[in-house]
C-alpha positions in Angstrom: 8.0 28.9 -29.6 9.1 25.5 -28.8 11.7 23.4 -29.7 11.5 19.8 -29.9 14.5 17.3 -30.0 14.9 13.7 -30.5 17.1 10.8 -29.4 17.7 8.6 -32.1 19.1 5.2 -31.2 20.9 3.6 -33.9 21.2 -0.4 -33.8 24.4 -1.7 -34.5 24.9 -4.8 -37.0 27.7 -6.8 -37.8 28.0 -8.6 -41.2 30.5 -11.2 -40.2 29.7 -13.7 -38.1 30.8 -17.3 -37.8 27.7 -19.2 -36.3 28.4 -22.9 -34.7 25.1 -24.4 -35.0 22.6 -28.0 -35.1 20.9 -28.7 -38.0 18.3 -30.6 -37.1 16.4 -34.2 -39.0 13.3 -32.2 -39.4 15.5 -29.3 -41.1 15.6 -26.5 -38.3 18.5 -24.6 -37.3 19.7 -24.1 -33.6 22.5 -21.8 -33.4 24.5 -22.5 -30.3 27.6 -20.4 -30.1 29.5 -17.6 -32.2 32.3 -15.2 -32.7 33.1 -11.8 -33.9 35.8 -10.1 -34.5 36.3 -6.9 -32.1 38.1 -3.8 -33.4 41.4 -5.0 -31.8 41.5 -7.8 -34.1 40.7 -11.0 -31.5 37.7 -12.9 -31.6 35.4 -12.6 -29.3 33.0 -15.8 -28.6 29.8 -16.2 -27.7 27.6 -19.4 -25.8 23.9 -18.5 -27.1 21.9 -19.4 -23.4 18.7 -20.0 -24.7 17.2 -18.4 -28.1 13.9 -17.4 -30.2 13.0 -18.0 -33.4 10.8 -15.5 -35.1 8.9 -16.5 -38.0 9.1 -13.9 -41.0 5.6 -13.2 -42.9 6.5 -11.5 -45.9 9.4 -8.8 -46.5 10.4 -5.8 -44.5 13.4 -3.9 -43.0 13.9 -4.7 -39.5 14.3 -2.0 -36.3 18.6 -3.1 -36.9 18.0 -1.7 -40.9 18.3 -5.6 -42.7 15.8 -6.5 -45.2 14.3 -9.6 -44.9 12.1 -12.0 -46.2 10.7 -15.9 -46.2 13.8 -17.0 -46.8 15.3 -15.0 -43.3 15.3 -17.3 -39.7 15.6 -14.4 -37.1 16.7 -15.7 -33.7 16.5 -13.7 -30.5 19.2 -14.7 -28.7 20.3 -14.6 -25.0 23.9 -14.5 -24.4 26.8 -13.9 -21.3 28.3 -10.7 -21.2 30.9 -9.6 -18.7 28.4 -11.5 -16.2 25.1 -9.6 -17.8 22.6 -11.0 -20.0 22.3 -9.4 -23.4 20.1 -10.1 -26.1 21.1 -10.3 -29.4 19.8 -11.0 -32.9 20.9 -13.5 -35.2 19.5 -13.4 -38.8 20.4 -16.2 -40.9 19.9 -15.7 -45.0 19.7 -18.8 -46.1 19.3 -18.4 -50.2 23.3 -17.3 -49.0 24.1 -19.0 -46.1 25.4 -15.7 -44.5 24.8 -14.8 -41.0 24.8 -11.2 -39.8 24.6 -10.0 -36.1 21.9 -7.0 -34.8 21.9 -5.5 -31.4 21.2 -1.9 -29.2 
């Protein structure tokens, strides 16, 4: 008899996020920086290096356990870290201007 076993990796996500971003003529959002708050209570910030927007078809749950729909901008974003490069992502709800914060 053999036993199998599984790794589960569990995304984290962080509901509060303040965003600094460009709103652009043509209406598009570019986030360029944001913060969190860590568990010591200081804010840690953020430069976004370079970012991609996916487009959401439809609703679904993402692989970080958010449902989203049309009205969800999901940006893949590249940020510093201690010297590493870490991607993030970024989902914006704009029906309540909220931004939450996914990553591994």
């Amino acid at each position: 008899m053999q036993i199998k076993t599984a790794i589960v990796v569990r995304n984290m996500v962080i509901n509060k996020v303040d965003v600094i971003c460009e709103h652009k003529s043509d209406g598009s959002i570019i986030p360029l920086r944001f913060q969190i708050l860590d568990e010591d209570g200081a804010y840690q910030r953020f430069t976004i290096k370079g970012y991609k927007l996916n487009e959401v078809d439809g609703a679904y749950t993402t692989k970080d356990c958010l449902y989203v729909s049309r009205g969800t901008n999901i940006y893949e974003c590249k940020i510093d870290v201690l010297g590493y490069k870490k991607f993030v992502r970024l989902y914006y709800f704009v029906d309540r201007s909220q931004w939450k914060l996914g990553f591994d």
